[in-house]
GUMARSE-573732 format. One record per residue (C-alpha): chain; residue in three letters; x, y, z; residue number from 1. Coordinates in steps of 0.25 Angstrom, whole numbers, plus 5000, padded with zeros to 4 digits. Example, Ala and Ser with C-alpha at 12.3 -4.5 7.8 and 13.67 -1.06 7.14 Angstrom:
   kette   rest      u      v      w    nr
       A    ALA   5049   4982   5031     1
       A    SER   5055   4996   5029     2
***
This chain:
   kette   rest      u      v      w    nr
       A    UNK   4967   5042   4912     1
       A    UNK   4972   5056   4909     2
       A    UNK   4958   5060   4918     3
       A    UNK   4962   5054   4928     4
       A    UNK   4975   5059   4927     5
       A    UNK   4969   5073   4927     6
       A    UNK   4960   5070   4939     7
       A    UNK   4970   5068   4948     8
       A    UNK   4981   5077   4957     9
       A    UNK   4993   5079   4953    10
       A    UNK   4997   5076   4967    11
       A    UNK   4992   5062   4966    12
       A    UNK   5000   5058   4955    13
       A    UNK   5013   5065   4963    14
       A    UNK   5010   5055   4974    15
       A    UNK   5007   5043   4965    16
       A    UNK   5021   5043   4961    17
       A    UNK   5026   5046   4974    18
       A    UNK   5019   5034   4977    19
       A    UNK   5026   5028   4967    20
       A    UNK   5041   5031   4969    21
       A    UNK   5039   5030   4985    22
       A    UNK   5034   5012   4983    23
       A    UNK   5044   5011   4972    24
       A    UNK   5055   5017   4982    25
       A    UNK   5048   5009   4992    26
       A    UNK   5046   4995   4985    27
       A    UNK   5059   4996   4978    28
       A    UNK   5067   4998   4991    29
       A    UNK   5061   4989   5002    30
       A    UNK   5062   4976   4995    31
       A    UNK   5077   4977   4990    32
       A    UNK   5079   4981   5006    33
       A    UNK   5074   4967   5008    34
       A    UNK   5083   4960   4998    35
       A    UNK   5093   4968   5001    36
       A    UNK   5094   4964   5015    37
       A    UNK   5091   4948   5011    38
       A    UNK   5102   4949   5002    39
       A    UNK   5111   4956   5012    40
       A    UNK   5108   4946   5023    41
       A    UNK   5106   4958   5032    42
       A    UNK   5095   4954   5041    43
       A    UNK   5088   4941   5044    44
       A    UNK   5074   4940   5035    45
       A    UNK   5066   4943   5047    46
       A    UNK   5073   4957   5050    47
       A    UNK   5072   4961   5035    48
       A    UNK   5058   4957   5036    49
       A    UNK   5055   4966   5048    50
       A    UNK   5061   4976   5040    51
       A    UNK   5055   4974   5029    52
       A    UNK   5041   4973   5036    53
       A    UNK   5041   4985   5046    54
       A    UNK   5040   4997   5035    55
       A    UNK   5025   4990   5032    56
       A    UNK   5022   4990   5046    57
       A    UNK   5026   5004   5049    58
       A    UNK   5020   5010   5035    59
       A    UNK   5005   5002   5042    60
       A    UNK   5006   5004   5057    61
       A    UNK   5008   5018   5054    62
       A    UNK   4997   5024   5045    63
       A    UNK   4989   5027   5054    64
       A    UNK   4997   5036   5061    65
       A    UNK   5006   5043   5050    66
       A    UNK   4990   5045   5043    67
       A    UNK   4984   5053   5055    68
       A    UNK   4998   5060   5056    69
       A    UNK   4997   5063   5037    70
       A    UNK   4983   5068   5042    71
       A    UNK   4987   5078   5052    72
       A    UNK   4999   5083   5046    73
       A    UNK   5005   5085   5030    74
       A    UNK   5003   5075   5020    75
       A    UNK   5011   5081   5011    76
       A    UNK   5023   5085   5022    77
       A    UNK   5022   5069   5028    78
       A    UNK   5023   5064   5015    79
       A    UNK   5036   5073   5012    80
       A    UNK   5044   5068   5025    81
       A    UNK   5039   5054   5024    82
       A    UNK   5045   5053   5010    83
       A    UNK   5059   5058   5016    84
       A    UNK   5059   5050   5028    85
       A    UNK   5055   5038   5019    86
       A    UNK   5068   5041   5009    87
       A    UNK   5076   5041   5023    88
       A    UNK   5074   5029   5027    89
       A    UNK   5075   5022   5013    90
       A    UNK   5089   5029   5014    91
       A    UNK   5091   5023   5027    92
       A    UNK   5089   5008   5023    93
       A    UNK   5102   5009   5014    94
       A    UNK   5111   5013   5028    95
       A    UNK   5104   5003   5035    96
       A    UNK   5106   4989   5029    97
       A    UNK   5112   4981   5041    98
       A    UNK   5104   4991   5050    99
       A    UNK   5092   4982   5055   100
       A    UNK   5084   4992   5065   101
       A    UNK   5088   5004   5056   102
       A    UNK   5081   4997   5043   103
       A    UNK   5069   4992   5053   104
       A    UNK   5068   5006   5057   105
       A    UNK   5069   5014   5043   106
       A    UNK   5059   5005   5035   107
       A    UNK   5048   5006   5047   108
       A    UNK   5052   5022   5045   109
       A    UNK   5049   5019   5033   110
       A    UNK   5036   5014   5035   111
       A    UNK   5031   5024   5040   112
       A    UNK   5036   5035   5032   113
       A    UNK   5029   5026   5023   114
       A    UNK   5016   5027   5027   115
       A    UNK   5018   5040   5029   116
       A    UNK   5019   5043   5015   117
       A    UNK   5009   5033   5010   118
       A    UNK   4998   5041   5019   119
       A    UNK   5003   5054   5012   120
       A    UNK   5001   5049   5000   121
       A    UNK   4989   5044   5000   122
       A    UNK   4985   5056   5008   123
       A    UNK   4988   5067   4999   124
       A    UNK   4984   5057   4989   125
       A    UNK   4969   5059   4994   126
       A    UNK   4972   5075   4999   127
       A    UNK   4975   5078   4984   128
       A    UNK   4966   5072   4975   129
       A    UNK   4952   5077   4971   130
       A    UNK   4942   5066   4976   131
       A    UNK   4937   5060   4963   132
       A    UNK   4951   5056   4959   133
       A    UNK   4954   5050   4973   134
       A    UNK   4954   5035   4967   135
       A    UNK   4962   5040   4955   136
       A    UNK   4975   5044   4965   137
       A    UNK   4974   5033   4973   138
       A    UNK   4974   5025   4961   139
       A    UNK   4986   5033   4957   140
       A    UNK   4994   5032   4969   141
       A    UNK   4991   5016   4970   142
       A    UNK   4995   5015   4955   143
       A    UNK   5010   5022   4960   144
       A    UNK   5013   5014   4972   145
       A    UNK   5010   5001   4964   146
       A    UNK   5019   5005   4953   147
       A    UNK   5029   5009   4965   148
       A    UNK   5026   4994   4970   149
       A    UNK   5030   4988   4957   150
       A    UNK   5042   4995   4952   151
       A    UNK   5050   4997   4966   152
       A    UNK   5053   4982   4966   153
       A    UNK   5058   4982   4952   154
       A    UNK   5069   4994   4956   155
       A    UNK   5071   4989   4970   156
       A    UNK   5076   4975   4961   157
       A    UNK   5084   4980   4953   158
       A    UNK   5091   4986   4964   159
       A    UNK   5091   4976   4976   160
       A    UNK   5100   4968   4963   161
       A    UNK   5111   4979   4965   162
       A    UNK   5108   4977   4982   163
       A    UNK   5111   4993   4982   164
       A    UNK   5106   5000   4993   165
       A    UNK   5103   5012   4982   166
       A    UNK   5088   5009   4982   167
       A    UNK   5086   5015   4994   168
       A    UNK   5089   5026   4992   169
       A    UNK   5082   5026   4979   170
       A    UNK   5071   5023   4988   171
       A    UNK   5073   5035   4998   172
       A    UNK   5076   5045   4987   173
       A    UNK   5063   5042   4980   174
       A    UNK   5056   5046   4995   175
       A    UNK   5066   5058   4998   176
       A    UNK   5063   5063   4982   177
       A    UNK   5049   5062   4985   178
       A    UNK   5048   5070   4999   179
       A    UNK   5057   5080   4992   180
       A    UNK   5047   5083   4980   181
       A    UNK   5035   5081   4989   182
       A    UNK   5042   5091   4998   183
       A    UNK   5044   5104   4986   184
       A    UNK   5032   5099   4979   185
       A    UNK   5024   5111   4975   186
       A    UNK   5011   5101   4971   187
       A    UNK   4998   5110   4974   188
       A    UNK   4991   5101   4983   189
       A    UNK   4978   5102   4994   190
       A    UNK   4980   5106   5007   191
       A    UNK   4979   5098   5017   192
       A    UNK   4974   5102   5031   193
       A    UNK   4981   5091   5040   194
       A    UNK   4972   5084   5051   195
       A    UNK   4971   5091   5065   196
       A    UNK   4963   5081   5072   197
       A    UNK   4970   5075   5084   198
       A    UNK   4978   5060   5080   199
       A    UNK   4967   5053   5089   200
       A    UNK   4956   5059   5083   201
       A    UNK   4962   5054   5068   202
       A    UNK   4966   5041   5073   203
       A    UNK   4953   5040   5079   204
       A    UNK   4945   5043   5066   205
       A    UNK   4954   5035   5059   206
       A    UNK   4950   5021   5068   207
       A    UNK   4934   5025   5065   208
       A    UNK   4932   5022   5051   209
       A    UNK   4929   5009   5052   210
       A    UNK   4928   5010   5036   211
       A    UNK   4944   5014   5038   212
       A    UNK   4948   5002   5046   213
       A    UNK   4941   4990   5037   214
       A    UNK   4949   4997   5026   215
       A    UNK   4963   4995   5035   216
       A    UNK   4958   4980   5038   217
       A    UNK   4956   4980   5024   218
       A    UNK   4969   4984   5021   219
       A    UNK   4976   4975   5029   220
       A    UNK   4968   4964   5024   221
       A    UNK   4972   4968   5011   222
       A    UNK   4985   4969   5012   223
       A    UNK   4988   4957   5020   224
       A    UNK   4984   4950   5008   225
       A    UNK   4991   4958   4997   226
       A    UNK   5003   4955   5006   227
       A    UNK   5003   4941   5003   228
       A    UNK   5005   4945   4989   229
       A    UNK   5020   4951   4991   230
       A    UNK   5025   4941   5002   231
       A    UNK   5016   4928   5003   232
       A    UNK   5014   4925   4990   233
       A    UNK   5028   4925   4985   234
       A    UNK   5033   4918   4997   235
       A    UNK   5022   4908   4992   236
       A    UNK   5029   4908   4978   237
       A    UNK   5042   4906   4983   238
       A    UNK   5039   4893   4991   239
       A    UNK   5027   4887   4981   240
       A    UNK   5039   4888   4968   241
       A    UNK   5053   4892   4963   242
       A    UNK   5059   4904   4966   243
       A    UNK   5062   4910   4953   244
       A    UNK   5047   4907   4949   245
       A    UNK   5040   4913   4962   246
       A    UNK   5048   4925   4960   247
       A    UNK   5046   4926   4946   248
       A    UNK   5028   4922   4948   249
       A    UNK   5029   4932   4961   250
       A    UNK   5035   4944   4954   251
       A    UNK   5025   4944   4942   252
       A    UNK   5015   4943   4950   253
       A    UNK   5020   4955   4958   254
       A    UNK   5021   4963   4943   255
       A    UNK   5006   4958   4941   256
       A    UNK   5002   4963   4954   257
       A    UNK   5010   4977   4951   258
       A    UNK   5004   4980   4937   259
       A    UNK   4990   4977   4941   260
       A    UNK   4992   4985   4953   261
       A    UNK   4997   4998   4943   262
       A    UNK   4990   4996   4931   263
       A    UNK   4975   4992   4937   264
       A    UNK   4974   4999   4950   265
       A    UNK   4970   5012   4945   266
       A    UNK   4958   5005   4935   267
       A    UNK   4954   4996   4947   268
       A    UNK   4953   5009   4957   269
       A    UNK   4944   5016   4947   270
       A    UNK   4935   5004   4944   271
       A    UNK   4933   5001   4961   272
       A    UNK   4929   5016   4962   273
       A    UNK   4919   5015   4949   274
       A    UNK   4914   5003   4956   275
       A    UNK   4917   5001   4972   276
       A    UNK   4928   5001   4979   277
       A    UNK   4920   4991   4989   278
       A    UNK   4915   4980   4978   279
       A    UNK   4932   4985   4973   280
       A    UNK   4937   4980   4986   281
       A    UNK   4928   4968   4989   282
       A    UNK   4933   4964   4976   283
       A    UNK   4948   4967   4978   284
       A    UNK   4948   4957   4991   285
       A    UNK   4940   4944   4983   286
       A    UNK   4952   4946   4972   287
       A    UNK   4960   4945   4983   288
       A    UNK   4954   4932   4988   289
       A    UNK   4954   4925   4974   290
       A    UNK   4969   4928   4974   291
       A    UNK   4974   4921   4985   292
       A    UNK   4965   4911   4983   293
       A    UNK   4971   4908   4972   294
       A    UNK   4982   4908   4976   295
       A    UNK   4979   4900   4987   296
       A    UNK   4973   4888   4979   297
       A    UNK   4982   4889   4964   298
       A    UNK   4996   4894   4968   299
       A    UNK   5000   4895   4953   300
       A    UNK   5007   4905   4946   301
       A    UNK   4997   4908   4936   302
       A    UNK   4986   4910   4949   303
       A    UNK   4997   4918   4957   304
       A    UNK   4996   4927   4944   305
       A    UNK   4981   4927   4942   306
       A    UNK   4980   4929   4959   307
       A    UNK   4990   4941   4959   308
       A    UNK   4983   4947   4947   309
       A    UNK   4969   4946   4957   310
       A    UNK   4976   4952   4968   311
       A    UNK   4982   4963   4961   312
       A    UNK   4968   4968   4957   313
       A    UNK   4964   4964   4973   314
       A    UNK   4975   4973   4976   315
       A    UNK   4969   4984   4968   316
       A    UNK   4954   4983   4971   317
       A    UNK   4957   4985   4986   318
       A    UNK   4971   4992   4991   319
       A    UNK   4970   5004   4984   320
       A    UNK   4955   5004   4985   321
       A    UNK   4957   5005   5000   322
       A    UNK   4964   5016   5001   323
       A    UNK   4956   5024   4990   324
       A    UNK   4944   5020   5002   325
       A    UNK   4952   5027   5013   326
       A    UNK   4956   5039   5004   327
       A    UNK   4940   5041   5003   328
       A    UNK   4935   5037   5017   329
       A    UNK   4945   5046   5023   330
       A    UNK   4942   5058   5030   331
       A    UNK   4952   5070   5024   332
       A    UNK   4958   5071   5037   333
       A    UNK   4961   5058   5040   334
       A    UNK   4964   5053   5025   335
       A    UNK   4978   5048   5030   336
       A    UNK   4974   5044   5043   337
       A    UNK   4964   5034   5034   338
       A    UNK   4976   5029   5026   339
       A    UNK   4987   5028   5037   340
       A    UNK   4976   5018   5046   341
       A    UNK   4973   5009   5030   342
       A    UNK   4990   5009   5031   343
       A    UNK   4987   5000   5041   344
       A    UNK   4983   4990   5032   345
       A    UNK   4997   4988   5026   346
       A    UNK   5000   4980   5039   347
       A    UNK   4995   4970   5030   348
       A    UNK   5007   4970   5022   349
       A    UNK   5014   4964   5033   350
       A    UNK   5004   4956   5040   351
       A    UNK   5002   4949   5025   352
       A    UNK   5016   4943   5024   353
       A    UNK   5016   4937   5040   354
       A    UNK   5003   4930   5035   355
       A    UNK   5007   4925   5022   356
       A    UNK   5018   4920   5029   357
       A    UNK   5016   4913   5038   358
       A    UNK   5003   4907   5030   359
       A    UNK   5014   4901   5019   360
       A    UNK   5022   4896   5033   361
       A    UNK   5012   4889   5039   362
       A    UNK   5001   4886   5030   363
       A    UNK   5002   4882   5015   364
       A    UNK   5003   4893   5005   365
       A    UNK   4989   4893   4997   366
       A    UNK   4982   4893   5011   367
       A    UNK   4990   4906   5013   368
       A    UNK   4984   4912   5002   369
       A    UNK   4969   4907   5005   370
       A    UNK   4969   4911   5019   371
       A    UNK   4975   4924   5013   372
       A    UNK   4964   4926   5004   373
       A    UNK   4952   4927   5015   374
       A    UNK   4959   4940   5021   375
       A    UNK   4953   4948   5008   376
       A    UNK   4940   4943   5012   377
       A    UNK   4939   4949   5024   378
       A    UNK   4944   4962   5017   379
       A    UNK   4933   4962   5006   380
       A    UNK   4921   4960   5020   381
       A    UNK   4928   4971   5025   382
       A    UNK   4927   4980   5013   383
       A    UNK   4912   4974   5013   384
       A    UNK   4911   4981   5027   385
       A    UNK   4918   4996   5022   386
       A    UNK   4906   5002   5019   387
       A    UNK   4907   5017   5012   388
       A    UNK   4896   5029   5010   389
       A    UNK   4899   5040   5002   390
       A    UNK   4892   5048   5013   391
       A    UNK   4900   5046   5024   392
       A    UNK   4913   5046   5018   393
       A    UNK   4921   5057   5028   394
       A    UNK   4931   5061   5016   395
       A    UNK   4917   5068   5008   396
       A    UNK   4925   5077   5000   397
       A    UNK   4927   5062   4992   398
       A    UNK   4916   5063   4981   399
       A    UNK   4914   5046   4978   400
       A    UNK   4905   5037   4972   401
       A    UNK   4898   5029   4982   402
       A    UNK   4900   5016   4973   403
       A    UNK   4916   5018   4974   404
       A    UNK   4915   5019   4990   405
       A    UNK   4910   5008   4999   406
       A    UNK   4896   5008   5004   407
       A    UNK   4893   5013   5018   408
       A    UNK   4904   5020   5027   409
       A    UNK   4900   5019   5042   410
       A    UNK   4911   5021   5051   411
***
């Protein structure tokens, strides 16, 4: 551990924990706003589902755009003002409860500074880490925004008891601290020439590598099914038995799915590269299918268990094992370019919940889960299809195993 430690930037670990504070801001704020305004009686459920659902939307549709925009300008200087902008508008939820348009238009604000900060990150992620140890700050970064994940909800609940509006500002205060060190930090860092190209010319690079779009299918694929886990499942639980026991089954399987998440993810990363990130993906989608399957024809609590504990590792042998592809494949000039169209992919996130939904509506549960586990299929043939060579990798400054990549890139 302490060589690994050594082998990495400084900076990587600086953003890591940026990562950190911004999900656990993020994931400790945006669910209390739901329960705040349910309990409050505000708005009707399908206006505070709209509100809810639009931040996803915005922080997807617009990758593309804000990564050619990261590319050509200052990662550093649209990291800085995306972190102020974000703390504004967490500021402005608490003047805008019984404000319907105004809470509509800061969390879709906030989706897109969102995004904006996301690319950065992972922009300069790449930008200031030596090649070799590329997988080992991704692995770091993945490792912060799970841990993020896991402990905002446990603050954000200890809060929404209090119904104080305190945690929004908390929130934005962890974005607005951020942006202010970013902004006198006196970290040495790489220059980094901005892209000059013309926007057409980047979109248009961007749209040929073929590789490059199977990867955003993928991620939708993905995501889509990983959705069901936060939305479809426990709807299922709450229906199938009591609801002090499905809230009780649901949320440790949500702890399992978070330890596994932090403790394993950097071993799994390390054993795909060692071994291949194909055969690591391929794999990562088949769990996936056992556990719906699963699910789909044993219901049980002791078989929820053993399912989430498959789809955790799933998770782990395929999400972060994307973006680790796209940090390799990508041309230097067009690394958040690459990233912002893969952000694409997160429209899964809100697609996955409409076809859980209205699966559990109109068809019975278990077949819900079935039908949901063939969509991992066609991930794993299109993972089969994203063929890799060392040769023709654009970003050649990237010394890699041919056994971690997948065989044969042809654009």
């Amino acid at each position: 551990m302490n060589l690994v430690l050594r082998k990495t930037y400084k900076t990587v670990y600086i953003i890591s924990f940026m990562t950190f504070l911004v999900r656990a801001g993020q994931f400790m704020s945006m669910p209390f706003l739901a329960i705040y305004l349910t309990h409050e009686k505000l708005f009707t459920p399908s206006q505070i589902g709209f509100v809810l659902g639009i931040s996803g939307f915005f922080l997807s549709v617009t990758g593309l755009i804000n990564g050619i925009y990261i590319d050509r300008n200052s990662h550093r200087n649209t990291l800085i003002y995306s972190l102020f902008l974000a703390g504004f508008c967490y500021f402005g939820f608490a003047f805008s409860m019984h404000l319907f348009y105004s809470l509509l238009f800061l969390n879709a604000a906030l989706g897109w500074f969102r995004s904006l900060t996301e690319i950065s990150t992972v922009s300069m992620l790449a930008h200031y880490t030596k090649s070799e140890n590329l997988a080992y700050a991704h692995s770091a970064r993945f490792v912060g925004a799970n841990l993020g994940v896991a402990l905002g909800p446990l603050i954000g609940a200890a809060m929404a008891a209090q119904h104080s509006l305190l945690i929004f500002f908390i929130a934005g205060a962890i974005h607005i601290v951020l942006g202010v060190f970013m902004l006198f930090s006196r970290e040495k860092t790489k220059y980094i020439k901005a892209n000059q190209h013309a926007f057409s010319r980047n979109f248009q690079e961007v749209f040929k590598d073929k590789i490059l779009i199977k990867i955003t299918i993928i991620n939708l694929i993905l995501w889509i099914v990983y959705a069901q886990l936060d939305t479809t499942i426990p709807q299922y639980l709450a229906s199938t038995s009591t609801g002090k026991n499905s809230a009780i089954l649901f949320s440790v399987m949500m702890m399992i799915n978070a330890l596994i998440c932090v403790i394993c993810q950097p071993f799994i990363l390390r054993w795909a590269e060692r071994t291949s990130l194909k055969i690591s993906a391929v794999l990562g989608s088949i769990m996936f299918v056992v556990a719906f399957f699963l699910i789909g024809i044993y219901p049980t609590s002791v078989v929820m268990i053993i399912s989430v504990i498959i789809m955790s590792l799933a998770e782990l042998l395929t999400l972060p094992i994307n973006g680790l592809l796209i940090l390799r494949m990508a041309p230097k000039h067009l690394l958040a370019s690459y990233n912002g169209l893969a952000n694409v992919g997160l429209l899964g996130l809100s697609i996955g919940p409409v076809i859980g939904g209205y699966g559990l509506r109109f068809i019975e549960g278990s077949y819900t889960f079935l039908i949901s586990a063939i969509l991992p299929i066609i991930a794993a043939c299109l993972y089969l299809k994203c063929s890799l060579v060392y040769k023709n990798i654009p970003n050649m400054g990237l010394p890699v195993d041919p056994l971690m990549i997948i065989d044969g890139y042809d654009k």
